[in-house]
C-alpha positions in Angstrom: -4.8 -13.6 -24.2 -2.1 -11.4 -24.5 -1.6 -8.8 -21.4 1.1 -6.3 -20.7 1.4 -5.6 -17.4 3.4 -1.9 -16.7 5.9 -2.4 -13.6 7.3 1.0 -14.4 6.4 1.9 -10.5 9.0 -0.6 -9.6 12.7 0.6 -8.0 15.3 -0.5 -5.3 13.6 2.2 -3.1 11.0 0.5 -2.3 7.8 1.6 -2.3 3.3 0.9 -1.1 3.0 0.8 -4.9 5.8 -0.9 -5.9 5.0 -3.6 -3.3 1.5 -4.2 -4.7 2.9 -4.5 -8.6 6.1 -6.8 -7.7 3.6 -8.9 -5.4 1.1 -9.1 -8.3 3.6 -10.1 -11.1 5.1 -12.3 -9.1 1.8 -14.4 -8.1 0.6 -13.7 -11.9 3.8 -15.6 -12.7 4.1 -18.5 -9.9 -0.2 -19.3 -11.0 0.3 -19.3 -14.8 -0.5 -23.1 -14.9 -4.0 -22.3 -13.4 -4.4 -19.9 -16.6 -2.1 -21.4 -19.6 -4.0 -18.8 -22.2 -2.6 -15.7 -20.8 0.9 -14.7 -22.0 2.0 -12.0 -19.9 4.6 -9.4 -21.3 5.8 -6.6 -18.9 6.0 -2.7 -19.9 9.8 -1.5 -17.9 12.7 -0.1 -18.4 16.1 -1.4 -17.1 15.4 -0.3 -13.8 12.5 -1.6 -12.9 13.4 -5.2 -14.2 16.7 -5.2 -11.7 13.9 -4.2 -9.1 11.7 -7.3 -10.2 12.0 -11.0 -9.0 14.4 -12.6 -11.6 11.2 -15.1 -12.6 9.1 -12.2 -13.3 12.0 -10.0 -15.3 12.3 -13.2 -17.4 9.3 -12.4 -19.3 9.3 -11.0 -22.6 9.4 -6.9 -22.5 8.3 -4.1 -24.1 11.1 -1.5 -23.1 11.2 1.7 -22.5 13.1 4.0 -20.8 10.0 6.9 -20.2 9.2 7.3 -16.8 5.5 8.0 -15.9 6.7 10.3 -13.1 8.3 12.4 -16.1 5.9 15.6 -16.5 5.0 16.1 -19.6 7.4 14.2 -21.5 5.6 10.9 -19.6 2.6 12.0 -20.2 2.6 12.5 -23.8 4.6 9.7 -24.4 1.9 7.3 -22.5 -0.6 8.5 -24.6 0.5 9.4 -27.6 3.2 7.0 -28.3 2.9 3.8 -25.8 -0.6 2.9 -28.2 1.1 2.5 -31.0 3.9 0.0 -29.5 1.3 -1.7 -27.9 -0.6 -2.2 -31.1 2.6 -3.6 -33.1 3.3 -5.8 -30.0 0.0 -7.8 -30.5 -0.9 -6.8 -27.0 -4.8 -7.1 -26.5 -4.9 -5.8 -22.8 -2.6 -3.4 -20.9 -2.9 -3.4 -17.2 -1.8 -0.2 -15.7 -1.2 -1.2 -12.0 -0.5 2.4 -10.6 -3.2 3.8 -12.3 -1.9 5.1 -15.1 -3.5 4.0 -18.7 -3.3 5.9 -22.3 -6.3 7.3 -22.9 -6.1 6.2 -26.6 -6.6 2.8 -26.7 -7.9 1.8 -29.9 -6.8 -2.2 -31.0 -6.4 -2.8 -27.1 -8.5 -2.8 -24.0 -7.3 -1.2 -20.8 -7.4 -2.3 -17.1 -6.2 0.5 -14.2 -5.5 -0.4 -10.4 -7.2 2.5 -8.2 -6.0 2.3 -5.1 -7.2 5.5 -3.6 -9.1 9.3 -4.1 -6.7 11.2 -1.6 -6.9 13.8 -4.0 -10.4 14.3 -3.9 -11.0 13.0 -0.1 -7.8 14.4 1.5 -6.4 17.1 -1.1 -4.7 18.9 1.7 -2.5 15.9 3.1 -0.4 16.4 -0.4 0.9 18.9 -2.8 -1.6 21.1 -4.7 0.2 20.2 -7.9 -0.8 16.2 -6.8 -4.1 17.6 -6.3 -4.4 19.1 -9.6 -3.1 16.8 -12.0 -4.4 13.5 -10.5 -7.8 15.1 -10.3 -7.5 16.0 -13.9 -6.8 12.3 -14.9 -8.9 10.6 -12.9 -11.7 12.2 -14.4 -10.8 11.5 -18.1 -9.5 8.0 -16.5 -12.8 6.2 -15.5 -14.4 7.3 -18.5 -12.4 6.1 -21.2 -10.8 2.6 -19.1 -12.5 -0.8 -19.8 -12.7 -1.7 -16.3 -11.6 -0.5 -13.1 -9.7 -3.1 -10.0 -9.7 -1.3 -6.7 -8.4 -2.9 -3.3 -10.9 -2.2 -0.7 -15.3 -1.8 -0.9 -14.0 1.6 0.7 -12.3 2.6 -2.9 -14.7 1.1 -4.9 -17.7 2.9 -2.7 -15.4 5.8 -3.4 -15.3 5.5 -7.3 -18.9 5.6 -7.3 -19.5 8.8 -4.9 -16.9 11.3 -5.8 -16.6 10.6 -9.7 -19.9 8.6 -10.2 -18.3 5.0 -11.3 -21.0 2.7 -11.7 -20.2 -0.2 -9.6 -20.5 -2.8 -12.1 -17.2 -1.3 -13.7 -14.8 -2.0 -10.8 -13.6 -5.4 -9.3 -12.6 -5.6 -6.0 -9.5 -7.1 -5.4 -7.8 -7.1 -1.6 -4.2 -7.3 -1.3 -2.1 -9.3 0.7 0.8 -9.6 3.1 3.9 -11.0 1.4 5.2 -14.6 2.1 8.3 -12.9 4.5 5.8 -11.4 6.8 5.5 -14.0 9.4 6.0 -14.1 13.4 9.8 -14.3 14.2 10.8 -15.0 17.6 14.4 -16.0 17.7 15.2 -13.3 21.2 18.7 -12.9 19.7 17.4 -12.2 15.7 15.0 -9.8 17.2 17.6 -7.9 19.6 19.9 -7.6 16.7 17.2 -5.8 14.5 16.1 -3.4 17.8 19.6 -2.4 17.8 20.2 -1.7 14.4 17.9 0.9 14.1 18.4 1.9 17.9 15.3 0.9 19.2 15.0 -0.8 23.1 11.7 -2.7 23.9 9.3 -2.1 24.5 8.3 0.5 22.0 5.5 1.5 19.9 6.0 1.5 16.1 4.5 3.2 12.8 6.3 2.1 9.4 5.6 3.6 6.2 5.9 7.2 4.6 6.5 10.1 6.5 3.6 12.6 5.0 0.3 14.4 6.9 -2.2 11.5 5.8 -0.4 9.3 8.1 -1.6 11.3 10.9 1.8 11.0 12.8 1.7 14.3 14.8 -1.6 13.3 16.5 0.1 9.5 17.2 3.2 11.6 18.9 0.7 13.3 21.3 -1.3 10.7 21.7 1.9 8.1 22.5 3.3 11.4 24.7 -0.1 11.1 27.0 0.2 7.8 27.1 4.1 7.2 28.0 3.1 9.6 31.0 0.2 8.0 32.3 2.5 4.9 32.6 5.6 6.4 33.6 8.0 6.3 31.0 10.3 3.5 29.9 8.3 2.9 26.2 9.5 4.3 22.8 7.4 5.3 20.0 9.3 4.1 16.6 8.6 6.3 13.5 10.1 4.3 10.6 10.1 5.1 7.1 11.1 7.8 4.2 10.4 11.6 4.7 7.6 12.0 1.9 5.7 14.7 0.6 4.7 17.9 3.4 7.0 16.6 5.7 7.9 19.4 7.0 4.6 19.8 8.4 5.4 16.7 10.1 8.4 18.1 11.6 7.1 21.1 12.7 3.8 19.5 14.5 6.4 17.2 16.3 8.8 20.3 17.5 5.8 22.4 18.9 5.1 19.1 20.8 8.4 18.8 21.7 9.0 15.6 21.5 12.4 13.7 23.3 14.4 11.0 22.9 11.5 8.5 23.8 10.4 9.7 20.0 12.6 7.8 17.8 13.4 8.3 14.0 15.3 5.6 12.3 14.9 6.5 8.7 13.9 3.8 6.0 13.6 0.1 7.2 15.1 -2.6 4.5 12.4 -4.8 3.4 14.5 -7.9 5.0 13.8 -6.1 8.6 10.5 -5.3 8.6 9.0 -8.9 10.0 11.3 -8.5 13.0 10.9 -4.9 14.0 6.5 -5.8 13.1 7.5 -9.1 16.0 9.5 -7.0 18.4 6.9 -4.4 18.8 4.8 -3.7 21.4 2.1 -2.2 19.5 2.1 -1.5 16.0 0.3 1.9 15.1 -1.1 3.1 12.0 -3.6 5.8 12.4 -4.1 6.9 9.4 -6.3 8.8 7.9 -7.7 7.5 5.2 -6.4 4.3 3.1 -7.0 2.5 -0.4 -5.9 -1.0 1.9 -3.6 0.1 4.6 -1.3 -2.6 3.9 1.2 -1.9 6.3 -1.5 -3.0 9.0 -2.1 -6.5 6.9 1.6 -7.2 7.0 1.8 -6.1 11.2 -1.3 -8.4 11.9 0.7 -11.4 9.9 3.7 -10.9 12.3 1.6 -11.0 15.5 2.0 -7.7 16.2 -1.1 -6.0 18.3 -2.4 -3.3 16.0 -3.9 0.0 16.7 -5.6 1.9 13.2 -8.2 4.1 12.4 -11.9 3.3 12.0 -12.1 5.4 8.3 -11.3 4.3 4.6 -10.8 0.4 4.1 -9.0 -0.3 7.3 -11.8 -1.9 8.7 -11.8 -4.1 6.0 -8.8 -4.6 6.6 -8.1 -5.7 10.3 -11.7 -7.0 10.9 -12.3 -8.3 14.2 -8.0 -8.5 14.8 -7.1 -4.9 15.9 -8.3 -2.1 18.0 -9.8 0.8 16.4 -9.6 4.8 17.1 -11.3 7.7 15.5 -7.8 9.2 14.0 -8.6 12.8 14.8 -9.4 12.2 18.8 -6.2 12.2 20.1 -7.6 11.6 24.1 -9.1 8.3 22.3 -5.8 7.2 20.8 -4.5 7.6 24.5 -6.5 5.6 25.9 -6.1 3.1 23.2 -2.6 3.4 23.3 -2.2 3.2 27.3 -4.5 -0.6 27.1 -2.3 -2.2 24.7 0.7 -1.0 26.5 -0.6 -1.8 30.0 -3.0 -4.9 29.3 -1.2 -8.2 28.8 -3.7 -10.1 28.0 -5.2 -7.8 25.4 -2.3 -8.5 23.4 -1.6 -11.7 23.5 -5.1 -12.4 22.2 -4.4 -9.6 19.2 -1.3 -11.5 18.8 -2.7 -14.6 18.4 -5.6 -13.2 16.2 -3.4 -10.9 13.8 -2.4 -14.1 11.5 -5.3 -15.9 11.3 -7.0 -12.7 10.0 -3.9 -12.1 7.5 -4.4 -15.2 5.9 -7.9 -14.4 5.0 -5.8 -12.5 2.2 -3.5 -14.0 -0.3 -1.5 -12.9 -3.8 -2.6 -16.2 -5.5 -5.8 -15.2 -4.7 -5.7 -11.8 -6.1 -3.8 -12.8 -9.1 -6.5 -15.2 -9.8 -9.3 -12.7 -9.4 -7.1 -10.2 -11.4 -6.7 -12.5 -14.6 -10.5 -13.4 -13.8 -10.7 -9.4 -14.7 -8.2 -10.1 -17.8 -10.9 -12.7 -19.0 -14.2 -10.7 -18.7 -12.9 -7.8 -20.2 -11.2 -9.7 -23.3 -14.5 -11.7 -23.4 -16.8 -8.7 -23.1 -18.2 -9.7 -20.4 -18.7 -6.9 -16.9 -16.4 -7.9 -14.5 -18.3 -7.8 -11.0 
C-alpha cells in the first residue's frame, strides 16, 4: 500500500494546518508496526522537510520545489504535472492533507483533508479572491476525490449541506492536542514565560491568527465590560500572527479604544504555548465558526478554563469541559467572562475537567483511523 502523503503546508512559521499534517505524519510514522503494508512516501520540498520531525523527513520523497500557494503556476503544476510523477513513483494513494488533490488522477486514488467551508459559511471573514477560488475547487474537488476525511460531524454535516456530499464519502477523523500540551506548574517557569511576552497575571488569553472569524473585536468589548464590572487589575492577551483582514481587526479595536489592559504580543513559539495555556486565567476562543477549533483542545489539555462559542464543531470539541457563548452576544460573553474571572470554584473544576476531556482525543488514534481510510479506499471498500 503505497501512499504519498503532501506536507507541502509545512514551514518554520508555524501554522493550524501545518500542525495537523506534522502531527499526522508523525503518528503515521511512530504506528507503522500496527500497519507493516503501508509504505509511506512524503510529497515536500526542502523546506518543508527542515520543518518536519527528523523521523518523518527520513522517509523516502518525491521532491518538489512547487508551492501549492503559487497561483497558477501551483495550480497547473498539481494537476497537470504532479500525476504523472506520482504514476512513475508507483504511488497507489496520495493524501492531500490541506485539501488540495489533482483533479487527474488516473493509476492513483486520491484522499483530501477538509477541514472547513469558511468560504461558503463565512465568505466575508476572508478575502474575496479566498472566496472565489476555494469555492471554485471545492466544487470540482468532492466530485472527482475518492473519499473525503474531515475533523468534526460539524464539517462533515457541512460537506453534505452546502455542496451535497453524501455522507458515506467522508470519514470523520478528530484531531488531537500534541504530546507538549500538558499542565505546567513550576511558579518560576510560568513567571518567566508571563514576562517574556509582557503579560502579569491574571489575564485572559486568545492564541491563534489574528483575522475577523476569530471574532476578537467582540472578545475586546466583551473582556472591556467585564474588567469594569470587576475593577480592573486583569489583562486580556491577544497572541498570534496578524492574518488576513486584519486591519478590520485593528480598526474594531481603536473605535473601542482599547488600553494597555489589551495586550498584543505578536506570535508565541510553539515551546511557550503550554505555559502561557497554564498561566491563564481564562483561555478565550470565541470564534466563529471552526473545522475543530484546536487551539481550544490544546487549552483544555493544559488545564486552562475555556470559554468558546456554541457554533461549528466546538461543541464537539470541549463537550461537557468549557463554558459556552453565542459568539455574536457580546452582553453574554460578559457575563461569561466576569464568572470565570470572579468564580474560583468554577475554574478549578474546568481545570480539573479540561484534560480528562483532551485525552478523549489522540494522534495515534487518528493516524489509525486515517490509514483505516488508506485501506478502504485501496480495497474499494466506502469508508464510513
Amino acid at each position: 500500500m503505497r501512499v504519498c502523503l503532501d506536507i507541502r503546508v509545512l514551514s518554520p512559521r508555524g501554522s493550524g494546518m501545518g500542525t495537523y499534517v506534522a502531527n499526522l505524519a508523525r503518528a503515521l510514522v511512530a504506528g507503522a508496526g500496527q500497519w507493516p503494508e503501508l509504505e509511506l512516501r512524503l510529497l515536500a520540498g526542502p523546506a518543508n522537510l527542515a520543518a518536519a520531525d527528523p523521523v518523518v523527513a527520513g522517509l523516502p520523497v518525491l521532491g518538489t520545489t512547487v508551492s501549492p500557494e503559487s497561483h497558477p503556476r501551483g495550480d497547473l503544476w498539481e494537476h497537470l504535472v504532479l500525476p504523472g510523477r506520482l504514476r512513475a513513483a508507483g504511488v497507489e494513494l496520495l493524501h492531500g492533507p490541506a485539501v488540495q488533490v489533482p483533479l487527474r488522477r488516473r493509476g492513483f486514488q486520491t484522499v483530501s483533508t477538509i477541514h472547513d467551508l469558511v468560504p461558503f459559511t463565512h465568505p466575508e471573514t476572508v478575502p474575496r479572491k479566498y472566496v472565489l477560488y476555494m469555492r471554485t475547487l471545492l466544487r470540482l474537488l468532492v466530485r472527482r476525490v475518492d473519499h473525503i476525511i474531515a475533523p468534526s460531524r460539524a464539517t462533515r454535516r457541512d460537506l453534505q449541506q452546502v455542496l451535497g456530499v453524501d455522507p458515506a464519502r467522508v470519514s470523520v477523523v478528530p484531531e488531537a492536542a500534541g504530546e507538549g500540551f500538558v499542565r505546567q506548574e513550576d511558579p518560576r517557569a510560568l513567571e518567566r514565560v508571563c514576562r517574556r511576552y509582557g503579560v502579569t497575571r491574571p489575564f485572559v488569553l486568545y492564541l491563534g491568527n489574528l483575522e475577523p472569524r476569530k471574532n476578537l473585536v467582540r472578545l475586546a468589548d466583551a473582556f472591556k465590560r467585564a474588567a469594569a464590572r470587576l475593577g480592573g487589575g486583569v489583562q486580556l492577551v491577544i497572541g498570534g500572527r496578524q492574518a488576513w483582514l486584519a486591519g478590520r481587526l485593528r480598526a474594531g479595536w481603536r473605535e473601542l479604544a482599547v488600553g494597555r489592559e489589551v495586550v498584543f504580543p505578536g506570535y508565541i513559539e510553539p515551546e511557550d504555548l503550554p505555559g502561557l495555556m497554564s498561566a491563564a486565567t481564562v483561555f478565550a476562543f470565541p470564534s466563529l465558526y471552526e473545522g475543530f477549533g484546536l487551539p481550544v483542545l490544546e487549552a483544555l489539555a493544559c488545564g486552562a478554563p475555556v470559554l468558546t462559542s456554541h457554533c461549528g464543531s466546538l461543541p464537539e470539541v470541549a463537550g461537557e469541559a468549557a463554558l459556552m457563548v453565542d459568539p455574536l452576544d457580546v452582553e453574554q460573553m460578559a457575563r461569561a467572562l466576569q464568572r470565570l474571572l470572579s468564580d474560583q470554584e468554577l475554574r478549578g473544576r474546568l481545570r480539573r475537567a479540561g484534560p480528562a476531556r483532551a485525552a478523549e482525543f489522540s494522534w495515534g488514534r487518528a493516524a489509525a483511523e486515517t490509514t483505516a481510510v488508506y485501506q478502504r479506499v485501496l480495497g474499494g471498500e466506502a469508508a464510513a
